[in-house]
C-alpha positions in Angstrom: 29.0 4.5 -5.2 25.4 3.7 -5.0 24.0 1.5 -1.9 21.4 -0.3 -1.6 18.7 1.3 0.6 14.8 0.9 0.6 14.1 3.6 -1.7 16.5 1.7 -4.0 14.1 -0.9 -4.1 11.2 0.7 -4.5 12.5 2.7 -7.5 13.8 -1.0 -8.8 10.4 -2.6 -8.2 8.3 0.5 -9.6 10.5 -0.2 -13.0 9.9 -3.5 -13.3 6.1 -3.1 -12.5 6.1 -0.4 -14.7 7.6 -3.3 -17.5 5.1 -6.0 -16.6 2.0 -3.4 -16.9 3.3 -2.5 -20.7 3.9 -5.7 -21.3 0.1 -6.9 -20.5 -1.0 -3.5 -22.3 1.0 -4.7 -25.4 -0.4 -8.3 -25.5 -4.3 -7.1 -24.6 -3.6 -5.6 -28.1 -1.9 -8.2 -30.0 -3.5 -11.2 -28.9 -7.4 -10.2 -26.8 -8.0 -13.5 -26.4 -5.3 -14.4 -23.7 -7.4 -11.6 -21.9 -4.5 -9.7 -20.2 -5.3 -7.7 -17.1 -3.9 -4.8 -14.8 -5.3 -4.5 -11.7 -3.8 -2.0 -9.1 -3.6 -2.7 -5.3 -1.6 -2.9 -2.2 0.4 0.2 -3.8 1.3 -2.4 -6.9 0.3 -4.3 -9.9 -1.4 -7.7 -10.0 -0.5 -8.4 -13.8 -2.2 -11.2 -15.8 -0.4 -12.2 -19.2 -1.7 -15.7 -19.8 -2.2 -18.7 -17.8 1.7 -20.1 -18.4 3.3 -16.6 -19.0 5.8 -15.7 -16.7 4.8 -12.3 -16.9 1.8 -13.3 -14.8 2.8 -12.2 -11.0 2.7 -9.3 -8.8 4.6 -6.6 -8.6 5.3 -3.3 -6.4 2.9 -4.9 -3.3 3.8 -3.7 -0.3 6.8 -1.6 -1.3 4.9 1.8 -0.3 2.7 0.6 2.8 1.3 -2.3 4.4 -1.3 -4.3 1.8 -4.9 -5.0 3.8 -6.7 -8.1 4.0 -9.4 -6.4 1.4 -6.4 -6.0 -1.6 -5.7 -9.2 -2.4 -9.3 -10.6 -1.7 
């Protein structure tokens, strides 16, 4: 039986980053003009798919260290 534990999460939130980052690779390819963007910080993925995309959040910050003042400014 698996529990749930902090590494849990991380591995769970490291796969879905890793699903959000291909996603915004796959639509900077199909479609430039939305302008899709990756940017890595705070030990995550700030992920920008389009101004009403869903896909559009962050992801992973925090889950390996504390995130500074400086990574998200």
């Amino acid at each position: 039986m698996m529990h749930a534990s902090m590494e849990l999460a991380r591995r769970l939130d490291a796969a879905e980053a890793l699903d959000g980052v291909a996603c915004a690779e796959a639509q900077r390819r199909i479609n430039p003009a939305v302008g899709a963007e990756v940017l890595e910080l705070g030990g995550g993925f700030a992920i920008f798919v389009g101004v009403e995309s869903p896909l559009t959040h962050a992801l992973g910050l925090g889950m390996r260290g504390a995130v500074s003042a400086e990574d998200i400014l």
